[in-house]
Residue frames as qw, qx, qy, qz and C-alpha x, y, z in Angstrom:
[[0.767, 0.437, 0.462, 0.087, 33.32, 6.04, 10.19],
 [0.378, -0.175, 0.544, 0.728, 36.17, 6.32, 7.29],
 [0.646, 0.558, 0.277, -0.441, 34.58, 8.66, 4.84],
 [0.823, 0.134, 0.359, 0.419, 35.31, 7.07, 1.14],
 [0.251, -0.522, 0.204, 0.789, 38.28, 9.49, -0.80],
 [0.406, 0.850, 0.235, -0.239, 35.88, 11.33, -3.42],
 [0.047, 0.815, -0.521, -0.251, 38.96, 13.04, -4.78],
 [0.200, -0.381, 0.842, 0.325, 40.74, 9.74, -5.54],
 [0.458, 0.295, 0.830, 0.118, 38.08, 7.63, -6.91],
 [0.473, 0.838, 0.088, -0.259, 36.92, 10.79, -9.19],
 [0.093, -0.782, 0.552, 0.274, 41.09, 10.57, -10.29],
 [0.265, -0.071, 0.925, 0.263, 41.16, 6.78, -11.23],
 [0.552, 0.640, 0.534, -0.006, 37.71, 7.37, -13.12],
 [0.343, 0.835, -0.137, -0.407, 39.69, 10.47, -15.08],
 [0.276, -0.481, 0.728, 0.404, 43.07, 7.89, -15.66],
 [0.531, 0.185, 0.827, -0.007, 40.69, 5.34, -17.18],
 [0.444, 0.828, 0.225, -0.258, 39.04, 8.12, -19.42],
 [0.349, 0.877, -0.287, -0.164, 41.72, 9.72, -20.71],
 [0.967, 0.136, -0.138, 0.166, 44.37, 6.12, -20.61],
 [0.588, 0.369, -0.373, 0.616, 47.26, 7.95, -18.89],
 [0.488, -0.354, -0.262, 0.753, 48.72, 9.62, -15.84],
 [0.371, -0.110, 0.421, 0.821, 49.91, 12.17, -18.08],
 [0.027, 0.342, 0.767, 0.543, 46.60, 12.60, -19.90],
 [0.413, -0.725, -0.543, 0.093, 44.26, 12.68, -16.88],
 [0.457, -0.507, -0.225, 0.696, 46.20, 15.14, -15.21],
 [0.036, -0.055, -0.258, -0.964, 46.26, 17.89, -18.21],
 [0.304, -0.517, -0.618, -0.509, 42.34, 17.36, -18.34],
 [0.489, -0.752, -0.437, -0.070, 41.65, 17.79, -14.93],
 [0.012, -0.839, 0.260, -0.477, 44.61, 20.60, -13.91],
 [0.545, -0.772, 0.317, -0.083, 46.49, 18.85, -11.73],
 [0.115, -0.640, 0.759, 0.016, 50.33, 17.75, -11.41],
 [0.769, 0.243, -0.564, -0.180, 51.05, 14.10, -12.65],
 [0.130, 0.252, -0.715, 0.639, 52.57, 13.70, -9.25],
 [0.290, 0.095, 0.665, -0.682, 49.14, 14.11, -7.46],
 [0.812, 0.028, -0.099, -0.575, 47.25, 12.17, -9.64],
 [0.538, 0.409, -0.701, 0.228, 49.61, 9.10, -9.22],
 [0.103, 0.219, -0.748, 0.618, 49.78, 9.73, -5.60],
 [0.674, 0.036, 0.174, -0.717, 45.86, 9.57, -5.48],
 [0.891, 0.013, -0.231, -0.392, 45.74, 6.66, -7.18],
 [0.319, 0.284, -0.741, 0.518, 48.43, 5.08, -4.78],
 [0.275, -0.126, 0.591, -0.748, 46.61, 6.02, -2.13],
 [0.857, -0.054, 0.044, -0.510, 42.89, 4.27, -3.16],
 [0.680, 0.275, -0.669, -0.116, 45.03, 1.23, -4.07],
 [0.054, 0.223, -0.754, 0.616, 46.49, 1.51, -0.41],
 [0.528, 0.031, 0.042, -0.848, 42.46, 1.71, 0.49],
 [0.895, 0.117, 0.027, -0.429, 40.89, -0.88, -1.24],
 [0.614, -0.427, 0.661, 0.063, 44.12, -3.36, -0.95],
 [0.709, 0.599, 0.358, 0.100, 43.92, -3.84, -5.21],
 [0.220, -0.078, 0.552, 0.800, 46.13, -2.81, -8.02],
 [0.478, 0.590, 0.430, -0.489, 44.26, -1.24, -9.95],
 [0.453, 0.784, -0.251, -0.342, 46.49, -0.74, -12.98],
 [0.897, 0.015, 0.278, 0.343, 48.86, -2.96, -14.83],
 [0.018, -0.950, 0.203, 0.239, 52.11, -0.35, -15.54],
 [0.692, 0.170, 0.229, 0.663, 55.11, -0.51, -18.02],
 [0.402, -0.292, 0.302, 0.814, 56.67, 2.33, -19.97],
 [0.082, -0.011, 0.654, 0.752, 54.48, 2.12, -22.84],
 [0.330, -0.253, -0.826, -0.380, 51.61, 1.03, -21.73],
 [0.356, -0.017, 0.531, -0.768, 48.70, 1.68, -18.72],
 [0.488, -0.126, -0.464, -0.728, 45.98, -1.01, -18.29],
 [0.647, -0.396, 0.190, -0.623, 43.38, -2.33, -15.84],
 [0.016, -0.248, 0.957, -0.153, 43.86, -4.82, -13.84],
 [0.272, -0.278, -0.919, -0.060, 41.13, -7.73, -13.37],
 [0.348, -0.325, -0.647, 0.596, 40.50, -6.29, -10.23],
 [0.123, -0.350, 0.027, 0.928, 40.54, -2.73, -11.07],
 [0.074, -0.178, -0.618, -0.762, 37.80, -3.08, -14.56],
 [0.279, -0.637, -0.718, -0.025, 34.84, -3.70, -12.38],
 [0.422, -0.637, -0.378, 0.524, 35.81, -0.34, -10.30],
 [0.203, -0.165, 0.181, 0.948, 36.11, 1.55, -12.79],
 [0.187, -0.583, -0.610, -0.503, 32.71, 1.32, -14.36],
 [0.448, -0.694, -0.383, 0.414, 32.12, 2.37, -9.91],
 [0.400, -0.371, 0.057, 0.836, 34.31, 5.27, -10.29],
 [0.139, 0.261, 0.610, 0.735, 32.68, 6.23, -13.59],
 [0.137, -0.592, -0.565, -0.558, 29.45, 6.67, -11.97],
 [0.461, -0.549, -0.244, 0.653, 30.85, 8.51, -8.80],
 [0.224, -0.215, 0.150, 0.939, 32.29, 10.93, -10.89],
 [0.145, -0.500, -0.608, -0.600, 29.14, 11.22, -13.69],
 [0.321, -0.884, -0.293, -0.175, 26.28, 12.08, -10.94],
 [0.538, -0.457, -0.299, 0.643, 28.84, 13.99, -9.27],
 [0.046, -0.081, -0.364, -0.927, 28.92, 16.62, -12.17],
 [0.298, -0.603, -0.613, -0.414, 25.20, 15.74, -12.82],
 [0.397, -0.759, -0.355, 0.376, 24.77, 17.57, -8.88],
 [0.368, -0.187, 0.197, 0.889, 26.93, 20.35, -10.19],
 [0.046, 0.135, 0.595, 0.791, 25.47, 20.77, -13.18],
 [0.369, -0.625, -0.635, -0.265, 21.75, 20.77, -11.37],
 [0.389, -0.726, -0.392, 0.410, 22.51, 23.13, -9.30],
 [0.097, -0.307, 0.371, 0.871, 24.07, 25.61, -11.81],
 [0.047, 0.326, 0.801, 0.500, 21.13, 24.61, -13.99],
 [0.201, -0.609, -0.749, 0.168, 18.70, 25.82, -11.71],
 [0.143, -0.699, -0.258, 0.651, 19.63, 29.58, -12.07],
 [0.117, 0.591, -0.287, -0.745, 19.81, 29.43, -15.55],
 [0.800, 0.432, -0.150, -0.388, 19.14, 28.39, -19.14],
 [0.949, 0.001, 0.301, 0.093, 19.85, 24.74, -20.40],
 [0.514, 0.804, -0.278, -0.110, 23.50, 24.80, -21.52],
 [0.174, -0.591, 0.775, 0.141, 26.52, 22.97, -22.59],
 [0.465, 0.280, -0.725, -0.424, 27.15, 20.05, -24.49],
 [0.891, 0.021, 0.227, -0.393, 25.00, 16.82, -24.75],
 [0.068, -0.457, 0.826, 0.321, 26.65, 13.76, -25.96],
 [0.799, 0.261, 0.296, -0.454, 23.72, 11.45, -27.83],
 [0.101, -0.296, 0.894, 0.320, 24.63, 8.09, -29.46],
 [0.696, 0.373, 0.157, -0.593, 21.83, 6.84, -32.04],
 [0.614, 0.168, 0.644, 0.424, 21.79, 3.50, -34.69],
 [0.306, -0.081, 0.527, 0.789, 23.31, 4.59, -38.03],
 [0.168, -0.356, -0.659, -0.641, 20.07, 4.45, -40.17],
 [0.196, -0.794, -0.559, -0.134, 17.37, 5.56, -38.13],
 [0.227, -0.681, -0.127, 0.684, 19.56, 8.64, -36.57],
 [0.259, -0.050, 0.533, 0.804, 20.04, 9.75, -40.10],
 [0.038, -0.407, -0.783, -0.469, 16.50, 9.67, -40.78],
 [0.272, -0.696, -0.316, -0.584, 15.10, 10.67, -38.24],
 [0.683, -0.531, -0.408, 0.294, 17.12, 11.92, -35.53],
 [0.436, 0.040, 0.074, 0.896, 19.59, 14.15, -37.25],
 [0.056, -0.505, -0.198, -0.838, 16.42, 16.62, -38.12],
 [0.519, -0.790, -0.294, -0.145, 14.51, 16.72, -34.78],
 [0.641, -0.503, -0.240, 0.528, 17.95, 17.50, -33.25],
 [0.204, 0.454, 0.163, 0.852, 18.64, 20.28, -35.97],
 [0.364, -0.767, -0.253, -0.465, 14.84, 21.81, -34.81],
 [0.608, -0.710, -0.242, 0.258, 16.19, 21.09, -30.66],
 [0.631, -0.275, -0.079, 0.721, 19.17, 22.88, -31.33],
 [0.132, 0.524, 0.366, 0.757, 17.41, 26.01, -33.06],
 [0.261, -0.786, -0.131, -0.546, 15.58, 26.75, -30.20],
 [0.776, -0.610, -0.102, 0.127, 18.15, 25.77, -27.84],
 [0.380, 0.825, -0.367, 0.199, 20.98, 28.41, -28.57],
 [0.351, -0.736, 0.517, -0.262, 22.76, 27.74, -25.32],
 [0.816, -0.138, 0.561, -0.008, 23.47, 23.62, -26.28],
 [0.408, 0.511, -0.706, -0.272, 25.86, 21.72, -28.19],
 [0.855, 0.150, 0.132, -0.478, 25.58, 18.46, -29.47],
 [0.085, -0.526, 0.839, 0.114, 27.61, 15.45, -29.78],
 [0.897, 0.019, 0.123, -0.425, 25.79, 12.77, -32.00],
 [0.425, -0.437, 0.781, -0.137, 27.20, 9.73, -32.39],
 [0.862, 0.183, 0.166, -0.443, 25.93, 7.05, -35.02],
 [0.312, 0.379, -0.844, -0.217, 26.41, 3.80, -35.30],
 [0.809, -0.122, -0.520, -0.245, 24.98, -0.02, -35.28],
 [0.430, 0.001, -0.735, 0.525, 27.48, -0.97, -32.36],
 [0.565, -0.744, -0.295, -0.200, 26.12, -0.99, -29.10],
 [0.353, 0.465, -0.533, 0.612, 28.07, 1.26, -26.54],
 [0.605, -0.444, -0.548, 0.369, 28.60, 1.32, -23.05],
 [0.121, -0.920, -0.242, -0.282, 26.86, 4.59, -22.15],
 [0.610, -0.747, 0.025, 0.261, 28.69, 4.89, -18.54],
 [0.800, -0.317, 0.228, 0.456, 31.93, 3.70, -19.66],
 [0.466, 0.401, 0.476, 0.629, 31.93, 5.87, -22.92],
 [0.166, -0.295, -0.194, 0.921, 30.67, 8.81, -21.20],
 [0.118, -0.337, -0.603, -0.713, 27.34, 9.16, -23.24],
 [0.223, 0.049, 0.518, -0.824, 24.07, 10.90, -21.76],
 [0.542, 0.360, 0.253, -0.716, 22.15, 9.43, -24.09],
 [0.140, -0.043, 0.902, 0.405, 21.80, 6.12, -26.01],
 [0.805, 0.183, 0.006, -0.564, 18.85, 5.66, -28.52],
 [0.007, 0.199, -0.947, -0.250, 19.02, 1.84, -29.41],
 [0.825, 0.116, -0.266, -0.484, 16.31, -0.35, -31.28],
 [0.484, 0.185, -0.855, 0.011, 16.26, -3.41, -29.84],
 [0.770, -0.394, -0.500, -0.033, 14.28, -6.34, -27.17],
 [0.208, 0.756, -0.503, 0.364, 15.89, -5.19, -23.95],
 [0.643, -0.124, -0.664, 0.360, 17.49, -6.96, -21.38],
 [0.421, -0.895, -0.076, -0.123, 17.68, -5.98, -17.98],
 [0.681, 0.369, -0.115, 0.622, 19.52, -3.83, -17.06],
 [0.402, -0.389, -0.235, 0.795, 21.15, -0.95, -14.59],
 [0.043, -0.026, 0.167, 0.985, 20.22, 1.93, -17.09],
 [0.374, 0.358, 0.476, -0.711, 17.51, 4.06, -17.08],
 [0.063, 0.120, 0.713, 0.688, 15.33, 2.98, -20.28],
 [0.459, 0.447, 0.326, -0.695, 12.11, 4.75, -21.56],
 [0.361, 0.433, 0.782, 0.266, 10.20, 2.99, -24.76],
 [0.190, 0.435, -0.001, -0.880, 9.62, 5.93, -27.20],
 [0.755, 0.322, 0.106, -0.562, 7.61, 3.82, -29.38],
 [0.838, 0.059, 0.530, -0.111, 7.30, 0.20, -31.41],
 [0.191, -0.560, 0.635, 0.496, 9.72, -1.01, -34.47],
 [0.909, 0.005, 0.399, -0.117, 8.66, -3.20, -36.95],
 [0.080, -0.375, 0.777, 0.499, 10.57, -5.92, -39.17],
 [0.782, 0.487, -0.177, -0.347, 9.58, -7.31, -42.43],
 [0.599, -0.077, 0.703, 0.375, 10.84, -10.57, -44.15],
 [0.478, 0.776, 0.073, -0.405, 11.31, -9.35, -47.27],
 [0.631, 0.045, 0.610, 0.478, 12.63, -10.54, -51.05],
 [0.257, 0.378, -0.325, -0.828, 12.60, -8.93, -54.33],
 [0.813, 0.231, 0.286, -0.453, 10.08, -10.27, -56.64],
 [0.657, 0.411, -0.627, 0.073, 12.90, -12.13, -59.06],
 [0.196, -0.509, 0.723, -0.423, 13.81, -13.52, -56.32],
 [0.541, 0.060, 0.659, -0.519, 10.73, -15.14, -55.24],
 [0.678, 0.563, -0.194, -0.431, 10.27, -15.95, -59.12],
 [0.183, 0.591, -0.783, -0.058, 13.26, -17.67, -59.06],
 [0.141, 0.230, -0.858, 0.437, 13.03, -19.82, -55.73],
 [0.440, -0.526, -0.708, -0.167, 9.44, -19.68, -55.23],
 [0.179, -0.479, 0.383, -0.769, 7.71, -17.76, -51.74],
 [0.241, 0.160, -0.779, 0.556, 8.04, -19.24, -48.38],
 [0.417, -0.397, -0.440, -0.689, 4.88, -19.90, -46.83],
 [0.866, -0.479, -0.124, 0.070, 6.18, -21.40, -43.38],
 [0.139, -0.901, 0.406, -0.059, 9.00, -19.91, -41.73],
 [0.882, -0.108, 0.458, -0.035, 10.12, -23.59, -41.66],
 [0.675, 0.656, 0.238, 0.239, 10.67, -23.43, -45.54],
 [0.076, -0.985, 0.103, 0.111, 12.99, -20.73, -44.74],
 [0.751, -0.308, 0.562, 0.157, 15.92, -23.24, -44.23],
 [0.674, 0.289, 0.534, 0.421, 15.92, -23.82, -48.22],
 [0.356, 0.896, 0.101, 0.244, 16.44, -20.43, -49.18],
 [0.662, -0.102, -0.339, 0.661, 19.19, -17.95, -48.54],
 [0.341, -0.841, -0.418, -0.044, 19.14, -15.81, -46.15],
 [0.304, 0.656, -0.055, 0.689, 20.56, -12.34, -45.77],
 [0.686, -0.355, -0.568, 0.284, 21.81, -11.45, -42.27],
 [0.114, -0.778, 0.047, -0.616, 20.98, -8.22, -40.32],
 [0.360, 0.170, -0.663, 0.634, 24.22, -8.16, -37.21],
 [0.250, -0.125, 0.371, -0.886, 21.94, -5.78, -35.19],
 [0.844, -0.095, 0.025, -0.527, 18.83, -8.94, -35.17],
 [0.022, 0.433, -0.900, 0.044, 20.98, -11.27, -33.37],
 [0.409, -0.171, 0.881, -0.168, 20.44, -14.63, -33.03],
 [0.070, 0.255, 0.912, 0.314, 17.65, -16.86, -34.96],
 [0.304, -0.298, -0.382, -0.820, 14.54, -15.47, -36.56],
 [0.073, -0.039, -0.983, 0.162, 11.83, -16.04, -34.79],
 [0.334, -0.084, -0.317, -0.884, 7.74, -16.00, -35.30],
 [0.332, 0.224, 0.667, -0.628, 4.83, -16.41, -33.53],
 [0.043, 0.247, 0.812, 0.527, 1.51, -17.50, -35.04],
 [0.361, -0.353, 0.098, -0.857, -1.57, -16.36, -34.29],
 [0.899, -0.228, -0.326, -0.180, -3.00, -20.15, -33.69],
 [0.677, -0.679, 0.274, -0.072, -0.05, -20.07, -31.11],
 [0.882, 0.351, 0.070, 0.306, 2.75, -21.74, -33.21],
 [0.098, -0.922, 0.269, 0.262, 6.29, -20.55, -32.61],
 [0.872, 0.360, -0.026, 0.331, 8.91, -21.40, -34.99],
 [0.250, -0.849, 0.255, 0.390, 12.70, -20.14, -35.02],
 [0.894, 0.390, 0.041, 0.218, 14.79, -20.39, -38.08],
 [0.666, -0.425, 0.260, 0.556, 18.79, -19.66, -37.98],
 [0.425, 0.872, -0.018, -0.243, 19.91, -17.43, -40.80],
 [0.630, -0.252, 0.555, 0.480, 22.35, -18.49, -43.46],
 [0.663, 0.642, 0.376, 0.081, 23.80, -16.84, -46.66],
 [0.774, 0.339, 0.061, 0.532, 25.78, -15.25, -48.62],
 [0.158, 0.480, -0.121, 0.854, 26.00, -11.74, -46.77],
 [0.537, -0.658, -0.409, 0.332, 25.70, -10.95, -42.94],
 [0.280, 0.443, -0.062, 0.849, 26.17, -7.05, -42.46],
 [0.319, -0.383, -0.613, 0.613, 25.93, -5.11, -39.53],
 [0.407, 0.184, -0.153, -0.881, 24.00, -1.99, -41.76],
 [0.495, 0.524, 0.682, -0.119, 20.63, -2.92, -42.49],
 [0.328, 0.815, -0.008, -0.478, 21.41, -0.42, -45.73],
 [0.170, -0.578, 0.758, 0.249, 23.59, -2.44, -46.29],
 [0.328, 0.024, 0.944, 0.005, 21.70, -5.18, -47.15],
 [0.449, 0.668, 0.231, -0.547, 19.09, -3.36, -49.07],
 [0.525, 0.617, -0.377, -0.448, 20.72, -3.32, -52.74],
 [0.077, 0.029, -0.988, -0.128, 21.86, -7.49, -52.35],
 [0.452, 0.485, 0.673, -0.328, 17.53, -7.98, -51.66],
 [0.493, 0.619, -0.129, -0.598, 16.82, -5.46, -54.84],
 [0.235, 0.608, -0.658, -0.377, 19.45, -7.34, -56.38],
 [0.897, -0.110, -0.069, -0.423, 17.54, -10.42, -55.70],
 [0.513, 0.401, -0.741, 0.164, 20.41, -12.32, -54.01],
 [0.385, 0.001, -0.825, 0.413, 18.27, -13.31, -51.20],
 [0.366, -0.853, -0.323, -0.184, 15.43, -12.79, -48.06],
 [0.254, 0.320, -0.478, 0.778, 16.41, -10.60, -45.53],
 [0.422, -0.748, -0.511, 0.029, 14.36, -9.78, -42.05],
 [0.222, -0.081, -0.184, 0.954, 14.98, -5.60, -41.28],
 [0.040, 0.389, 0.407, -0.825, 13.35, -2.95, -39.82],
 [0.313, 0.766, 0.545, 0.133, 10.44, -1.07, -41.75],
 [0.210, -0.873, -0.016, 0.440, 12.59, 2.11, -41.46],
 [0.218, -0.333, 0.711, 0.580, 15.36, 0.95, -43.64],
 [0.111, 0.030, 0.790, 0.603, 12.92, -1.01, -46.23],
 [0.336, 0.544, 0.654, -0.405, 9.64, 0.46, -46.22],
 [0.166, 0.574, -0.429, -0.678, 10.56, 3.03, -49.37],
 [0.162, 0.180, -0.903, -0.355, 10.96, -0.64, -51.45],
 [0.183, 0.332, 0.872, -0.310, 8.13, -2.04, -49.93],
 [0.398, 0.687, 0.353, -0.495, 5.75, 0.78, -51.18],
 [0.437, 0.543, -0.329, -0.638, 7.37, 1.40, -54.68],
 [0.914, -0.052, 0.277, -0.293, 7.55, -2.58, -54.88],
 [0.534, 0.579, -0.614, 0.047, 11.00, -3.59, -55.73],
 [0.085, 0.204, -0.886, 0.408, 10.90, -5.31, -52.61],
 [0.726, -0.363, -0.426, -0.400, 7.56, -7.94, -51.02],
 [0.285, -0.367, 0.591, -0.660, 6.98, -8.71, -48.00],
 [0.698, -0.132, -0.633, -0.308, 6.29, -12.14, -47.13],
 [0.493, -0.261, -0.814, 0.163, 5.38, -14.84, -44.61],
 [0.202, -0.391, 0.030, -0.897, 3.15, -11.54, -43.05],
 [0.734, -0.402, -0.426, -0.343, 0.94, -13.80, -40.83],
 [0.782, -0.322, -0.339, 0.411, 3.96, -14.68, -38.58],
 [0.179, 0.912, -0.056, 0.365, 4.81, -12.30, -36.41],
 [0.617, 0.213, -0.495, 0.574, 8.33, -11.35, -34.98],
 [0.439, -0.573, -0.548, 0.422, 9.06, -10.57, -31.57],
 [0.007, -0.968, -0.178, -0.176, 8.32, -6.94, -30.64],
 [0.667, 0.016, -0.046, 0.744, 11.08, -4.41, -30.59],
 [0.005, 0.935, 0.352, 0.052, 11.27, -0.98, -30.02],
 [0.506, 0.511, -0.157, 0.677, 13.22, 1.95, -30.22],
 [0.593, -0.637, -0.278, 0.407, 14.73, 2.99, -25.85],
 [0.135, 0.790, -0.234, 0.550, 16.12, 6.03, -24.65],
 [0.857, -0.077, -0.355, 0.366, 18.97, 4.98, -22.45],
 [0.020, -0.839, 0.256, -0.480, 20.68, 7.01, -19.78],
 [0.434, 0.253, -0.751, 0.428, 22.97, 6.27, -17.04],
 [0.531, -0.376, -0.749, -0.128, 21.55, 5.16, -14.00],
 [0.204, -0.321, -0.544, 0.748, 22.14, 7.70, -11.32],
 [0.146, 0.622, 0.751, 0.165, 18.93, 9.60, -11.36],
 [0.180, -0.726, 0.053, 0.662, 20.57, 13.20, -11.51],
 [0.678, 0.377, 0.618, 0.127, 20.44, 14.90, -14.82],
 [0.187, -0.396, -0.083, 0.895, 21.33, 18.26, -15.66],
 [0.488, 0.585, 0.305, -0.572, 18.64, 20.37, -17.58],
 [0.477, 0.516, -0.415, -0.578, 19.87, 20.61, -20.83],
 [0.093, -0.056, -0.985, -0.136, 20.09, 16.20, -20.88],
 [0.279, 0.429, 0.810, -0.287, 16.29, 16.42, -19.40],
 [0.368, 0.691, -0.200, -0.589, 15.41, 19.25, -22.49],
 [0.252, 0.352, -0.788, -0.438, 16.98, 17.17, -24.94],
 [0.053, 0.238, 0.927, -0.286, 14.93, 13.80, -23.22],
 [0.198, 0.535, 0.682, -0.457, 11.80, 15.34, -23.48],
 [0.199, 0.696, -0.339, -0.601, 12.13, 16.96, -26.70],
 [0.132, 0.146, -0.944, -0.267, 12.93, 13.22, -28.34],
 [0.150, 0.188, 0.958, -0.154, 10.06, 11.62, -26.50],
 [0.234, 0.563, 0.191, -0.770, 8.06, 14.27, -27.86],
 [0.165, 0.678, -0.456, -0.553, 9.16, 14.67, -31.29],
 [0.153, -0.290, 0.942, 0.069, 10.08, 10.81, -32.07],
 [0.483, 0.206, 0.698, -0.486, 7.16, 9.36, -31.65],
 [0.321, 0.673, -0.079, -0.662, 5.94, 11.06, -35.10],
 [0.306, 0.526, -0.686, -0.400, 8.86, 9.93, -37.35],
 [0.221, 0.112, 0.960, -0.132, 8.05, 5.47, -35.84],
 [0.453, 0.434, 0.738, -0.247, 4.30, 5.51, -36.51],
 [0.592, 0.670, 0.047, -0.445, 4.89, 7.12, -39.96],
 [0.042, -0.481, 0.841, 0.244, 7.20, 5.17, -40.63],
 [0.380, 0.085, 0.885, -0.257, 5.04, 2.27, -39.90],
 [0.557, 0.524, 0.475, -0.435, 1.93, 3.71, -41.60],
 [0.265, 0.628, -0.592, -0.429, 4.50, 3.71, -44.86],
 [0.082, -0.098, 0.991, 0.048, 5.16, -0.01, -44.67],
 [0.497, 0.459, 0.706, -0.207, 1.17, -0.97, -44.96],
 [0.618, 0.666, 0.095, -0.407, 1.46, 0.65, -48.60],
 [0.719, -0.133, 0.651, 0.203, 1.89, -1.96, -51.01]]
């Protein structure tokens, strides 16, 4: 039995990282010549282009995008064995890479990593925020927080604890236009759009009623913070998180309405890549969040119930 060439498929997962020959080859010390000739050889191998080549340019072929995401996670738990076997004789160190949504890493991610990194001298920290959803593997992240319903999926995901969202208006608003007493009714108002709650609203009764309603209006932003001063400013409902508008909720520049229906449950995952190696300082940092987290969600929550 042909074993499979470790060496080359760890090479076409650095070209892909680093978009060159030329690139790859400074990162990983070796001649531009023998990283070429490596990836020559798997092509020879698996009977595929893998690249589409010009002068200017270096990109994947059809063939070649699906094998790289493979190659990605050849190389990943290869380190991760490294790194867990160097881990094992010593203190968690080196860097962490940790991607988190915009507004709730700000709030309350940026300080529980402050506190992990106080008593973890020997780690650095790469945080990441934003709304966009990345592609852990392919992006090279150990660590995705995301808020959101999940699909299934290949990555590991752990539930560190429950989200909620509010429909919510200023009170000029609801002066204006009147308040919505059936999600139905929704349809005649306008409606502020939060990117990161795709698709159509949608609400459960308690008598078993389910309604969806489509959002439409004058402002669709991928920040829920964003949308916060057009609600003050009474230019519309919106339907976001209790993190982002619970503050308004309690000093009451902002109401909460059509409270009976409730939206589907969300929650806020810790994501990791799927090979089930880890190296200490990613399981330290993991267990530290699931710890720690937990805290900042259910006071969040217990904020929103003051009106």
């Amino acid at each position: 039995m042909r074993l499979p060439d470790l060496e080359a498929w760890a090479i076409f997962a650095a070209v892909v990282e680093h978009r060159s020959f030329s690139a790859a080859a400074d990162a990983i010390g070796l001649s531009k010549a023998t990283v070429s000739k490596a990836i020559t050889r798997l092509e020879a191998q698996l009977n595929q282009s893998l690249f589409h080549r010009t002068s200017r340019r270096l990109a994947l072929t059809e063939a070649g995008k699906p094998l790289a995401e493979h190659a990605a996670r050849i190389l990943a738990e290869a380190r991760a064995a490294e790194e867990a076997a160097r881990d094992a004789a010593s203190a968690p160190a080196g860097r962490i890479r940790l991607a988190a949504p915009m507004s709730f890493g700000v709030t309350n991610i940026a300080p529980v990593i402050a506190d992990f990194l106080a008593a973890h001298p020997g780690i650095e920290i790469e945080l990441s925020l934003s709304d966009a959803r990345v592609d852990i593997v392919a992006e090279g992240y150990d660590i995705a927080l995301r808020i959101a319903d999940l699909p299934d999926s290949s990555l590991r995901a752990r539930r560190l604890c429950g989200i909620s969202t509010h429909v919510i208006a200023s009170p000029a608003y609801l002066a204006a236009h009147g308040t919505p007493s059936h999600p139905n009714e929704l349809g005649e108002h306008r409606l502020l759009g939060y990117a990161n709650i795709t698709g159509p609203w949608r609400f459960r009764h308690p008598g078993g009623a389910e309604v969806s309603v489509r959002p439409q209006g004058p402002l669709t932003a991928n920040s829920g913070d964003a949308l916060v001063p057009a609600v003050l400013a009474g230019l519309g409902i919106a339907r976001l998180p209790g993190f982002i508008i619970g503050p308004h909720l309690a000093s009451g520049r902002a109401v909460a309405i059509l409270e009976e229906w409730t939206p589907p449950p969300i929650g806020l995952h810790l994501l990791t890549p799927p090979s089930p190696l880890r190296p200490a300082r990613v399981e330290a940092l993991i267990a530290w969040l699931a710890d720690r987290v937990r805290d900042p969600c259910i006071a969040a929550q217990a904020t929103e119930t003051v009106r």
